[in-house]
N, C-alpha and C positions, 0 to 999 in steps of 0.2 A: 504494500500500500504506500501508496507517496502522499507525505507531507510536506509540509513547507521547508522544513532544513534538509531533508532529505532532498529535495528539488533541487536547491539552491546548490547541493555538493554535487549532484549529477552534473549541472551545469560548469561547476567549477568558477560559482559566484558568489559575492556575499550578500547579505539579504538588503543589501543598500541599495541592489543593481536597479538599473530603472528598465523600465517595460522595452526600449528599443535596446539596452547590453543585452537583455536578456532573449530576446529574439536573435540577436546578431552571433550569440553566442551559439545556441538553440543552432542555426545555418554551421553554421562552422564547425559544429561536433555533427551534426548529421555528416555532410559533406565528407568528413576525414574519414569516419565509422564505413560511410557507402566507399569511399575509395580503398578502403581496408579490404572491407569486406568481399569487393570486387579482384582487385589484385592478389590473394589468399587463391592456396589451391590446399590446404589444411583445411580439413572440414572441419573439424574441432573451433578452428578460429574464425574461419566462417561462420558458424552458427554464435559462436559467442560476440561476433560485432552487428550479426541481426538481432538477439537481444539487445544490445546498447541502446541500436536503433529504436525497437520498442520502446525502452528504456524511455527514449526521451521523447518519444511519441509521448508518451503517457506524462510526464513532465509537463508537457507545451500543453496539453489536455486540461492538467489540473490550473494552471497561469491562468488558462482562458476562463476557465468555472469561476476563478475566484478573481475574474476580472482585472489582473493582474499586468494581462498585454492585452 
């Protein structure tokens, strides 16, 4: 389940971030995780940077609920 501190360390932010770091941040770990993810022929570590990617699916999910970005 993700809370708020736990959000904010997915992100690798602190809860001071404003709604566009936190988006900006959100692109930038997507983006690295999909290039990870893609360039891996280790299925192990393929599946573990489609998690991440959930990961912060679900992150950017709870920002929006709680009006955050």
């Amino acid at each position: 389940m993700i809370n708020e501190e736990s959000a904010y360390s997915i992100l690798q932010l602190s809860d001071a971030a404003t709604a566009e770091e936190i988006v900006a941040q959100y692109e930038i770990l997507k983006d690295q995780y999909k290039r990870i993810k893609d360039e891996t022929v280790d299925l192990k570590t393929h599946l573990e940077y489609q998690l991440k990617q959930i990961e912060l699916d679900d992150v950017y999910i709870y920002f929006r609920r709680k009006q955050r970005i």
